[in-house]
C-alpha distance (Angstrom), angle and dihedral (degrees) to the residues before:
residue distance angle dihedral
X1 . . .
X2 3.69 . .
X3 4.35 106.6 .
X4 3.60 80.8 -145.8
X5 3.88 113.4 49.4
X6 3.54 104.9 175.7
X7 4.37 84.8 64.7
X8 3.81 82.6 82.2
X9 3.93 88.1 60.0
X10 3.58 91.8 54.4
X11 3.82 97.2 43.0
X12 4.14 99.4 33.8
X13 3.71 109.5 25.3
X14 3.35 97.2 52.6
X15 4.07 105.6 33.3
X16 3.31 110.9 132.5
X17 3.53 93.4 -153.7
X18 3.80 96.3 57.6
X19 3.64 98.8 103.2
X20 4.20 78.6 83.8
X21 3.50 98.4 68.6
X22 3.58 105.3 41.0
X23 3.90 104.6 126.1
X24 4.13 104.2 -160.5
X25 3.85 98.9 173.9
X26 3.73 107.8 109.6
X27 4.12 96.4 -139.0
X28 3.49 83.2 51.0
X29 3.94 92.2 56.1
X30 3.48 93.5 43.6
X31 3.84 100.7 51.1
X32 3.50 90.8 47.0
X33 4.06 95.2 48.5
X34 4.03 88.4 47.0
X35 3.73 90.5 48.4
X36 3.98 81.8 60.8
X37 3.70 93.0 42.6
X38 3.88 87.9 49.7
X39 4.05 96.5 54.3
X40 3.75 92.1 32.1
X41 3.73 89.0 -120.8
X42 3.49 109.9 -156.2
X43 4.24 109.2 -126.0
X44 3.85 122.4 -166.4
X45 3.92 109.3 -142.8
X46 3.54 123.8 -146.2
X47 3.67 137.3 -161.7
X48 3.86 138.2 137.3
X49 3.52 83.6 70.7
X50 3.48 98.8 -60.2
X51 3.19 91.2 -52.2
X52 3.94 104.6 114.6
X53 3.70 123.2 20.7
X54 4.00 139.8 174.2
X55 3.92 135.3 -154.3
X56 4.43 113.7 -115.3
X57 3.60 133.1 153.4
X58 3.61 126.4 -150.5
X59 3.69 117.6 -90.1
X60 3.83 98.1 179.4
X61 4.17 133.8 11.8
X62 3.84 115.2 -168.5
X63 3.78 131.3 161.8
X64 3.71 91.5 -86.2
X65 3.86 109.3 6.0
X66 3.48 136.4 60.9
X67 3.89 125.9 -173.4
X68 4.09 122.5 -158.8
X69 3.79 133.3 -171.6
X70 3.33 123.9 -90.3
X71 3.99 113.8 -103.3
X72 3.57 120.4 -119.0
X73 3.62 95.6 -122.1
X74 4.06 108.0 76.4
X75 3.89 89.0 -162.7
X76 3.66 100.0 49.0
X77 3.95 82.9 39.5
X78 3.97 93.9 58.0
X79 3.81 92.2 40.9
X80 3.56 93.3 59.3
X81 3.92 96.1 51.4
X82 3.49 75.7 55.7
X83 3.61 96.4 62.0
X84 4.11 135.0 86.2
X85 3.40 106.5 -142.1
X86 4.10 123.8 21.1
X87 3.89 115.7 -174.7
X88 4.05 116.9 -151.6
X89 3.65 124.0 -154.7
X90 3.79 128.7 -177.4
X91 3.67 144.2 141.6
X92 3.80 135.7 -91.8
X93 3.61 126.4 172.6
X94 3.93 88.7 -20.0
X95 3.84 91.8 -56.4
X96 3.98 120.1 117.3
X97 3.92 106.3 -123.9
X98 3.52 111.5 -168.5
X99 4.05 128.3 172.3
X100 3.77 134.5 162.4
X101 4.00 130.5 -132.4
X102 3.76 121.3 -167.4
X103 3.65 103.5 -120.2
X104 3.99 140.7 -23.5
X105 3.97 128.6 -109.1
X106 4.25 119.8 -156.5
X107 4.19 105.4 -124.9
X108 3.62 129.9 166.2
X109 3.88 115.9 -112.0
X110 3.52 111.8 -177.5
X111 3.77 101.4 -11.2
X112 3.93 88.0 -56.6
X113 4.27 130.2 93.0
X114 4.03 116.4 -83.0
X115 3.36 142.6 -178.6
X116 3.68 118.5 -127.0
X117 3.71 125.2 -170.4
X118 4.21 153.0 162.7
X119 3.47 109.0 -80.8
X120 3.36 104.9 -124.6
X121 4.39 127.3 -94.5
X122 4.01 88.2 -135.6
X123 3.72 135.5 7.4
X124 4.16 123.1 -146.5
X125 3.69 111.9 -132.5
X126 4.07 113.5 -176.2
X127 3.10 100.2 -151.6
X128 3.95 106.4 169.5
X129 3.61 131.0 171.0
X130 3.64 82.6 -106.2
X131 2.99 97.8 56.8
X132 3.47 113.6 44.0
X133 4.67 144.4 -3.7
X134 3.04 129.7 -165.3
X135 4.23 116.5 -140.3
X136 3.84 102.4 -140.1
X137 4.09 115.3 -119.3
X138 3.70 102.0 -103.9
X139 3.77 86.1 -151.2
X140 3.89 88.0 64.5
X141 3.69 109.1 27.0
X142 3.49 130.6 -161.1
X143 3.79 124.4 -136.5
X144 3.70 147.0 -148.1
X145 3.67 122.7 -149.5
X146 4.06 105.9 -158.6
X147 4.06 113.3 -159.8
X148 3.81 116.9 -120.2
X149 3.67 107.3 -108.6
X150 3.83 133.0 176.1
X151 3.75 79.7 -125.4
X152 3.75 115.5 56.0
X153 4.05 101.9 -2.0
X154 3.64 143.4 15.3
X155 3.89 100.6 -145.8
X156 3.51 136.8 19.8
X157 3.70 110.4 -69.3
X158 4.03 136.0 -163.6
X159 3.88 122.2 -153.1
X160 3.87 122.7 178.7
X161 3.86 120.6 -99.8
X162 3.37 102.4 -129.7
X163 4.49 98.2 -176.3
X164 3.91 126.3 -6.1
X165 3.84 126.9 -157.1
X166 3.74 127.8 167.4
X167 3.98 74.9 -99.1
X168 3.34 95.4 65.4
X169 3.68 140.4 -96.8
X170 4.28 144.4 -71.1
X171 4.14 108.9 -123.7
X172 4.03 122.6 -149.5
X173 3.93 104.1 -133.8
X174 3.70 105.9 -80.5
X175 3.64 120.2 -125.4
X176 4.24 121.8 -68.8
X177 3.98 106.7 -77.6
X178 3.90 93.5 59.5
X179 3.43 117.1 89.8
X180 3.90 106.5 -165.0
X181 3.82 127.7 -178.3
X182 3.40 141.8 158.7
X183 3.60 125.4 -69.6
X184 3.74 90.6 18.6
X185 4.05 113.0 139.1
X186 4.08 115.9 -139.9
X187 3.39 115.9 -165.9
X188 3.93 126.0 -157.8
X189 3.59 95.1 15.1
X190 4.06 115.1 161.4
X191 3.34 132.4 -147.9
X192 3.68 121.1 -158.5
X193 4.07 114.9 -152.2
X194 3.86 112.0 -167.3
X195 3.82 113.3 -102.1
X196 3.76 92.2 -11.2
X197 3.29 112.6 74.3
X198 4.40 145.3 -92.2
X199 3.55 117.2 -68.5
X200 3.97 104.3 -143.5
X201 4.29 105.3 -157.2
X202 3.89 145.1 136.8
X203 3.48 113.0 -112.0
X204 3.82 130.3 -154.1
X205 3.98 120.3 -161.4
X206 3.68 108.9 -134.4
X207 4.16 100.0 168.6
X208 3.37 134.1 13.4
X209 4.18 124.9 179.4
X210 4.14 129.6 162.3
X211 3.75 107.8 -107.7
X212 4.08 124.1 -165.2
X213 4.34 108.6 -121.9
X214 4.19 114.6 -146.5
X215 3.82 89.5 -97.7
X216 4.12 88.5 65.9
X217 4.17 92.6 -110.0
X218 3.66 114.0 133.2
X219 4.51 116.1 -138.4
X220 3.48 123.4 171.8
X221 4.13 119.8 -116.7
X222 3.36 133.0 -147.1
X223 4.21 132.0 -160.3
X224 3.98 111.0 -148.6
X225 3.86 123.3 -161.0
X226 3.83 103.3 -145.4
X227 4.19 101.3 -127.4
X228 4.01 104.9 -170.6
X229 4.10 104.3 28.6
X230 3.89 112.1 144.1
X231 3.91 128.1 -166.8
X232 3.31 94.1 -86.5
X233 3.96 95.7 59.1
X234 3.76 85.5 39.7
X235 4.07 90.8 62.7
X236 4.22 90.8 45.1
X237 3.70 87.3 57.0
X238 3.71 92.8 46.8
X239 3.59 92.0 49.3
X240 3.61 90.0 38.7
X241 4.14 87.8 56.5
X242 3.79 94.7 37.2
X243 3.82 90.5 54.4
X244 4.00 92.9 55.0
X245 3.78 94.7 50.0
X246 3.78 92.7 48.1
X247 4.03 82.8 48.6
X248 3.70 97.0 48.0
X249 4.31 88.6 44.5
X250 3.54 89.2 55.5
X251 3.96 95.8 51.3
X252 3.16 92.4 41.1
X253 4.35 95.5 56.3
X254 4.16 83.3 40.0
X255 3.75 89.6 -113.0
X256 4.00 88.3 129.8
């Protein structure tokens, strides 16, 4: 956790961006606030403007209720049931998830004090390139169609995805006929995520390097910035990345 909480404030709360990474799709909420529950994640709340804040975990996450521990400090407790709005911030997988509930109610949870709240309509996961990539599955690979263009290509092309972040994403060379370099500008490129849906963006290369596969054959790769990606596109990659984790979990307990 953060040494200094109220550096979230300054970073999340007041992002101008942050309309991008709103997630409003109620499975989505949920697995991310279990995934919490699960690790006991600890969450700074804030209200009074930011002003005063307290460390909880989540004890219980239900369709519409969660319940938090008590803080340890009964004044600071008291003047946040006091408060309108609290804002929550935590960690999961490296990503800040923040989200807001309109007020706090004292409960009993196992013969001790609670919190109990709304769970929240949407949930604000910064997920910067930064901050976190996702490595594609290999077993369901996502592509990139390239647009024929007098300048780079003269048909249609498709290069392998090799990670995606609301950032952008890292190409495998595509095939001969494209010439690629860096600071070159493609327009109306798509990207096709399995079962979700195609990502339509301009992408800008900002690196390229030559990188050695398992099998010993050297390809070149290149990082992309996306250039034009709106909210919408922002919450299909989200969903796109949140997906693959939840897959991966799941193999990895055996429940798949």
């Amino acid at each position: 956790m953060n040494p200094n909480p109220s550096s979230h404030k300054v970073e999340l709360v007041q992002s101008s961006d942050a309309s991008k990474y709103v997630l409003n799709s109620r499975p989505e909420i949920l697995f991310i606030l279990r995934e919490l529950l699960r690790r006991g994640a600890m969450i700074t709340a804030f209200f009074n403007e930011g002003n005063d804040h307290f460390l909880t975990t989540l004890l219980i996450v239900d369709t519409d209720t969660l319940v938090l521990d008590w803080g340890r400090n009964e004044e600071m407790n008291r003047k946040a049931l006091a408060s309108r709005k609290i804002v929550f911030i935590a960690n999961h997988d490296k990503v800040k998830v923040q989200f807001i509930c309109p007020g706090l109610k004292e409960v009993q949870f196992l013969g001790r004090p609670a919190f109990r709240a709304a769970t929240p309509s949407s949930v604000m996961r910064l997920q910067r390139r930064e901050y976190y990539r996702l490595a594609t599955p290999v077993s369901r690979p996502v592509k990139c169609m390239i647009p024929a263009s007098e300048r780079f290509s003269l048909r249609e092309a498709e290069a392998s995805v090799l990670d995606i972040s609301n950032g952008g994403v890292a190409l495998l060379a595509p095939p001969e006929g494209v010439v690629l370099k860096v600071g070159l500008a493609i327009e109306n490129c798509r990207i096709v995520l399995p079962d979700m849906g195609t990502l339509h963006t301009a992408l800008q290369i900002r690196n390229a390097f030559d990188v050695t596969l398992e099998n010993g054959n050297h390809v070149r790769r290149f990082g992309c910035q996306f250039t034009n990606v709106d909210g919408t596109a922002m919450n299909l990659i989200q969903r796109y990345i949140i997906r693959v984790e939840r897959d991966r979990r799941a193999k990895e307990t055996g429940l798949v």
